[in-house]
Every structure is written in C-alpha cells, then in structure tokens.
C-alpha positions as CSV (number, residue, x, y, z in Angstrom):
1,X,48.9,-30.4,-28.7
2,X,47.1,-32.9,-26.2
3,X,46.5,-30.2,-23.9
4,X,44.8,-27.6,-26.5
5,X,42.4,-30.8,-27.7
6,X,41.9,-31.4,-23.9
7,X,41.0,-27.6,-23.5
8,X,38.5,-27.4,-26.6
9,X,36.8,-30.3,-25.4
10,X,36.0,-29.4,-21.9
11,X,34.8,-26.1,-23.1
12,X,32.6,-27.6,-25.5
13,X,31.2,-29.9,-23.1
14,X,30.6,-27.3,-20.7
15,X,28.8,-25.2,-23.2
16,X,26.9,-28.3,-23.8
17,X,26.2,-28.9,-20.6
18,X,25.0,-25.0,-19.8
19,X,22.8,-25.4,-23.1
20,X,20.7,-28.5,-21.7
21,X,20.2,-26.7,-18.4
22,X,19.1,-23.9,-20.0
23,X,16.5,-25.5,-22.2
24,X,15.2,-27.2,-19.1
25,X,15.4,-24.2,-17.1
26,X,13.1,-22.7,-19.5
27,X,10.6,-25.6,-19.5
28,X,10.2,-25.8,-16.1
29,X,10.6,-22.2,-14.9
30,X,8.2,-20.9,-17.6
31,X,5.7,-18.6,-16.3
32,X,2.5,-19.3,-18.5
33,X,1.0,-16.2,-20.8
34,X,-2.4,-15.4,-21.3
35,X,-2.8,-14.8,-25.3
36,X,-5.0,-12.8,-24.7
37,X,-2.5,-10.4,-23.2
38,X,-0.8,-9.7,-26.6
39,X,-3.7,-9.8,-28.5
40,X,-4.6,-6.6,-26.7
41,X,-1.0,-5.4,-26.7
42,X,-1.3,-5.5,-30.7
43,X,-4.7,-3.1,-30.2
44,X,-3.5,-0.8,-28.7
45,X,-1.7,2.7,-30.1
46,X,1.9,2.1,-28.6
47,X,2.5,5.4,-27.1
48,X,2.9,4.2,-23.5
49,X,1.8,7.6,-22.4
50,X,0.6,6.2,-18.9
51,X,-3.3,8.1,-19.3
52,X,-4.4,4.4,-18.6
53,X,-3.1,4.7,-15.2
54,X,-1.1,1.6,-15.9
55,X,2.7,1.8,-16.8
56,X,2.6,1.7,-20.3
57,X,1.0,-0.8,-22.9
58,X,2.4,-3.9,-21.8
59,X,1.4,-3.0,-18.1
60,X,-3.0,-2.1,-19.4
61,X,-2.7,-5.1,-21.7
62,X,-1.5,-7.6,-19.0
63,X,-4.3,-6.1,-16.3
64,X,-7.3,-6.3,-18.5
65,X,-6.7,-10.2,-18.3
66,X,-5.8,-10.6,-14.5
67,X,-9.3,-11.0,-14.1
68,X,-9.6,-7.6,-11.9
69,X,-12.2,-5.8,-13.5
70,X,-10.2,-3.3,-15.4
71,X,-12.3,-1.4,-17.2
72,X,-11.5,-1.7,-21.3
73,X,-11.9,2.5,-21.6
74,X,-9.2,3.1,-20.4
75,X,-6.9,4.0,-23.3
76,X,-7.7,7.8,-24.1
77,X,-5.4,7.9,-27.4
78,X,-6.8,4.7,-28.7
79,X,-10.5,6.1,-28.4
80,X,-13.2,3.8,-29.1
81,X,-12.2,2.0,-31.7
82,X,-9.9,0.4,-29.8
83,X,-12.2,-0.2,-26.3
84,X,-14.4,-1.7,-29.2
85,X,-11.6,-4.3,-30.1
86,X,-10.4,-5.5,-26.5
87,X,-14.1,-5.7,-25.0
88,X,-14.2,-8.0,-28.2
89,X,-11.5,-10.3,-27.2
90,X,-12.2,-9.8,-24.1
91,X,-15.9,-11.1,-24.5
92,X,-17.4,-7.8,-22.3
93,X,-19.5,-5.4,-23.2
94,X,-18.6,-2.2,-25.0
95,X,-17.8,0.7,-22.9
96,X,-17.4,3.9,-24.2
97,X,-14.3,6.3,-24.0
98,X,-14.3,9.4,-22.2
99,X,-11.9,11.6,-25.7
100,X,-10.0,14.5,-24.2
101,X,-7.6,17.0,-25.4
102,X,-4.9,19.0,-24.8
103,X,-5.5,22.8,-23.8
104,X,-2.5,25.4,-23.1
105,X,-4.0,27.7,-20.8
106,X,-1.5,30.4,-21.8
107,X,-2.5,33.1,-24.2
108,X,0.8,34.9,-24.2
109,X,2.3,35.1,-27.3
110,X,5.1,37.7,-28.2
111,X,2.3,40.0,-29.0
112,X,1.1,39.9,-25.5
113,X,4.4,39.3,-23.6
114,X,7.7,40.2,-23.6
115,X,11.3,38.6,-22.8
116,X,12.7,40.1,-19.5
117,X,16.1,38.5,-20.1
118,X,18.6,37.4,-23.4
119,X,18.5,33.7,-22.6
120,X,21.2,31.7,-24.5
121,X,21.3,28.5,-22.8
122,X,19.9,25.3,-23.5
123,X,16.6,25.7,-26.0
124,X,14.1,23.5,-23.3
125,X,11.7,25.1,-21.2
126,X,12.8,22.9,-18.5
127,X,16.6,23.9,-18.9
128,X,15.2,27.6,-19.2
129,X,13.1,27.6,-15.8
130,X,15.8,27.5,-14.0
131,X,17.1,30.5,-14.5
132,X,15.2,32.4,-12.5
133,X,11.4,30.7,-13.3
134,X,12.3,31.3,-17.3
135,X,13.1,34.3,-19.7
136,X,9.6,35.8,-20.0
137,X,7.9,38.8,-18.1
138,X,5.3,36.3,-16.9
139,X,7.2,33.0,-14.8
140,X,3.9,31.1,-15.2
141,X,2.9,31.0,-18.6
142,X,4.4,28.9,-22.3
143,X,8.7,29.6,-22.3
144,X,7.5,28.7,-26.3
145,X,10.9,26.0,-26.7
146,X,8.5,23.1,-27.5
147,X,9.0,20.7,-24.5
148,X,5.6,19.8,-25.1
149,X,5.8,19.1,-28.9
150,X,8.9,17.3,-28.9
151,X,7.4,14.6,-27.0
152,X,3.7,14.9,-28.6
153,X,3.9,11.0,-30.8
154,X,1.3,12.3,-33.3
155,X,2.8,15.9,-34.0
156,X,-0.2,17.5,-32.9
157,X,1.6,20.9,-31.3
158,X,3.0,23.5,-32.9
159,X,5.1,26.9,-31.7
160,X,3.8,29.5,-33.1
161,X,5.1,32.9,-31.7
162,X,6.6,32.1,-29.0
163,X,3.5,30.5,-27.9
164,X,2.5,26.2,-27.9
165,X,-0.6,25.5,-29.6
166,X,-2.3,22.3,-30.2
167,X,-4.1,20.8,-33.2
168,X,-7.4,18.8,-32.0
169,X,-7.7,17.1,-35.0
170,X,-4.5,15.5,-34.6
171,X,-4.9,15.3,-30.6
172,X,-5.4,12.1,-29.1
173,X,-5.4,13.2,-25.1
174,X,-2.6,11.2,-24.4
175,X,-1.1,13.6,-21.6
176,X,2.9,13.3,-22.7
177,X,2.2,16.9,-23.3
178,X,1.3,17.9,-19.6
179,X,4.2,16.0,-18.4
180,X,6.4,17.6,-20.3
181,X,5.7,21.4,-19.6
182,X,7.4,22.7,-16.7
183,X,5.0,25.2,-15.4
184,X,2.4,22.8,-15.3
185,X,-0.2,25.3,-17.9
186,X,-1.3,22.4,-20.0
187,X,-4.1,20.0,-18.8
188,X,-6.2,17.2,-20.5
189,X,-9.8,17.8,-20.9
190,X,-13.0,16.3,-22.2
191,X,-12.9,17.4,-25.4
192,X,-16.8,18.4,-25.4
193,X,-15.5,21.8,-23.6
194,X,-16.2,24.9,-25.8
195,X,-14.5,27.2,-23.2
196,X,-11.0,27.6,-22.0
197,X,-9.3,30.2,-19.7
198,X,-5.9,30.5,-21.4
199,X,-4.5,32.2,-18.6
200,X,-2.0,30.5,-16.0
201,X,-0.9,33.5,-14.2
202,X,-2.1,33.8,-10.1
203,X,-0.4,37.6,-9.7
204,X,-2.4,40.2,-8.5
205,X,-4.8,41.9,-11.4
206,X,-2.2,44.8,-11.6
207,X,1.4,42.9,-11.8
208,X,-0.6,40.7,-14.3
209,X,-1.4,43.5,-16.5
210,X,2.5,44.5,-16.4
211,X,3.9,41.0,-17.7
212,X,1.0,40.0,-20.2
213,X,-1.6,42.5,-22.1
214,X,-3.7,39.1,-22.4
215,X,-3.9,37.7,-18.8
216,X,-6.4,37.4,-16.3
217,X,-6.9,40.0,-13.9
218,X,-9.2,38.2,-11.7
219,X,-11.8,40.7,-12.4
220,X,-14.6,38.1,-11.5
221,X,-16.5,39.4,-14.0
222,X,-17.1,35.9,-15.9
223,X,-17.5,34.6,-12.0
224,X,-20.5,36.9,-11.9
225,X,-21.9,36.6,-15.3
226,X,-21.9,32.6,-15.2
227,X,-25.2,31.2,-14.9
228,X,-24.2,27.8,-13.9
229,X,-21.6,28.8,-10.9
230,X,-19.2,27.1,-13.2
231,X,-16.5,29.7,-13.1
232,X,-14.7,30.4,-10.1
233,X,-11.7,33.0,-9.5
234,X,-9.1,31.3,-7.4
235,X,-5.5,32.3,-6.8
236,X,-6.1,35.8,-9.1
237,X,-7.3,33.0,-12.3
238,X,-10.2,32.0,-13.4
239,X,-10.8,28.2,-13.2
240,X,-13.9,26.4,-15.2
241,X,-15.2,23.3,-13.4
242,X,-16.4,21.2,-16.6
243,X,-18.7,19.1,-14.4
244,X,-20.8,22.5,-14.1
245,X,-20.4,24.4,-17.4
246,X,-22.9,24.3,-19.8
247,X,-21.1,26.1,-22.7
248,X,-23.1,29.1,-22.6
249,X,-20.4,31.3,-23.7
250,X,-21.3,34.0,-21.0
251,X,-17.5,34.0,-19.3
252,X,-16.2,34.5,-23.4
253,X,-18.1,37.5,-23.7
254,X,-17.6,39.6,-21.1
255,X,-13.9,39.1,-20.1
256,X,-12.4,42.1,-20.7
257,X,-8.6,41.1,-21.5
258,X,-10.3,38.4,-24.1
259,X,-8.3,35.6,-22.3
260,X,-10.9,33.1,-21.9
261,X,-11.5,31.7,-25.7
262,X,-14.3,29.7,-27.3
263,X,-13.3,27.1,-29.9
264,X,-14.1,23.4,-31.4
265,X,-11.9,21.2,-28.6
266,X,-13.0,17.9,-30.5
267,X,-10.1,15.8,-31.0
268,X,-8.8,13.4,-33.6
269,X,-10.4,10.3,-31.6
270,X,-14.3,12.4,-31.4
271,X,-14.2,13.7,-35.0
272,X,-13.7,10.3,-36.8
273,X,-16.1,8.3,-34.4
C-alpha cells in the first residue's frame, strides 16, 4: 500500500513540477504580438486564397505590421472595404483595390463539343486529365466536373452544360478557381474588361474546327480589325493584352466563330463600392 502512495505522489509532484516549468517557459520564451496583427486578421475575408501573395490571412495580416511597406491593397476578395479598414488601423493612407474576376476562356459547351471517350472514373477534371488529356474532343478546354466550383468559397461558379461559368456578382477574384482547373483556361482579370476570348485551344485553325464548332481558328481577323494593337494571335488563339484594350468591341464583331464575347465582368467587390 506504501508503494502505490509512494507512486501517486511522485507522479503528482512531477506533474507539478512540469506545470511550474511550463508556466515559466511561457513567460520567458514568449514571443511578443503586435495587436495590431489580429486586428487585421479579424478584417479580413478568411479565404486564404493566397492572391495577396502572402500564404494565407495570418501570413498578409502579420506583414502589414513588420514595418516593410506592404501595401494594404492587397486583398482582392476583400475589395475596398476592407483596404479601407486596415489603412485605418494601420494609420496610412487609403489605397485603392485593383477588383478582378474570374473568366473561363472556354466556350465549349456540349453544343459546341463533343465527348471523344465514355469516361467513368473519378468525376474531377484533374482525375479525368489523365486519361489521355481528358474525355473531350478538345484536350485544352472546361472537362465541365466542377474542380473550379468546388473550391470557389462564395459559390460564384456554376456547370452549366458541360461547361464552368462564373457569376460576377458573386465573384470576389480570389484565384482558388485558377488553381484548381487543370488545363490552366481560367485567369483573373480586372474586372473593367468588357471583352474576353473564350477560347483555350492553340491547334491549328482546321483541327480546331473538328473538336469545337466555337473555337478560335486564329483567323487574325480581330488581330487586324483592332484599333489599339490590343489583340494578338499567338499559338493559333487570340490573346487580349488589357493594358492596351480600350473596349471598343471591334474583335466581338467580326470573329467569325463568335468566340470572343462582350459582357459586364464587374464583380461582387466593383458593384457594391
């Protein structure tokens, strides 16, 4: 009986022992916090999407107060309102934020394009591009198993036959999206853009033609017609550098396979500013 008392004691004093040592540890090991750290953390939208450049939330919020200059724009889904609130604790001045937008630049819905094989393994796009660059006639364009919406935090993409499609006004540029999508065919834009080639595909005019009634067949037609040199045909696509484009709608109207579109890209962040 002596030796069980003996036992219970020593472990309890040991326990004891570990606890004080702890606490102390924690004292003096402590690394000190800047407040203003999580005060930021609590601004911001949580979706640890990266767009910030910084590795999640915790990882913008605990740069802006190193005293580095890190710019307080920098949080695309958060949009202004939150720049707005950090350059307040902060004690800066306001800067602006650059909305953007997710754009599928694949117009090749089961309308367009057609399955070349009777795929019945896992339902990702990323499980299906393995077999053989994916189940459609065209390899580079939407596989339509919603990669890119299962990941989207604000629900903002859809599949609607066979093909991904985004809702702007739910859209807050966060990039999870473009991450996601295996063939690379979404990007994030300014969401000022009015244009959009929806076209992936860098085959040859006439192969394109065979796997997608709706693809590009880099006709340089919109390359000619562009006042602004904005439009360039490389790799058998059409590319729009943004920097140039003046949203004249020129490349919209003559493309002959209809594949470069003209819509409201304003997302959720631009509409409620």
């Amino acid at each position: 009986m002596s030796g069980i008392i003996t036992a219970v004691v020593s472990v309890t004093a040991i326990g004891l022992l570990c606890a004080v040592m702890l606490a102390v540890a924690s004292k003096v090991m402590a690394v000190k916090t800047d407040e203003r750290a999580e005060r930021i953390r609590e601004k911001l939208p949580g979706a640890n999407c990266g767009a910030c450049g910084y590795p999640g939330c915790d990882g913008y919020a605990a740069a802006l107060v190193d005293g580095n200059g890190v710019r307080t724009n920098l949080c695309i889904p958060g949009g202004d309102a939150v720049s707005r609130e950090i350059s307040e604790i902060l004690g800066v001045a306001f800067e602006e934020v650059q909305e953007k937008v997710a754009v599928v630049h694949c117009c090749g819905d089961n309308t367009a394009t057609r399955d070349r094989m009777n795929y019945e393994g896992i339902n990702t796009c990323q499980a299906c591009k393995l077999l053989y660059g994916g189940k459609g006639s065209c390899t580079y364009g939407c596989m339509g198993f919603g990669d890119c919406a299962a990941v989207c935090p604000e629900g903002a993409i859809c599949i609607e036959n066979g093909l991904a499609r985004v809702d702007t006004r739910l859209c807050t540029g966060c990039g999870l999206c473009a991450a996601a999508c295996p063939n690379g065919i979404i990007t994030i834009e300014p969401d000022a853009i009015r244009q959009a080639v929806m076209c992936s595909n860098k085959e040859k005019g006439a192969v394109t033609r065979q796997q997608c009634s709706r693809g590009c067949i880099a006709c340089k037609r919109c390359e000619r017609e562009c006042p602004a040199g904005a439009i360039v045909v490389t790799d058998n696509v059409a590319v729009i550098d943004y920097d140039k484009c003046t949203a004249c709608g020129k490349c919209v109207q003559v493309c002959p396979v209809k594949c470069i579109t003209e819509a409201d890209f304003r997302g959720v962040n631009s509409r409620t500013a």
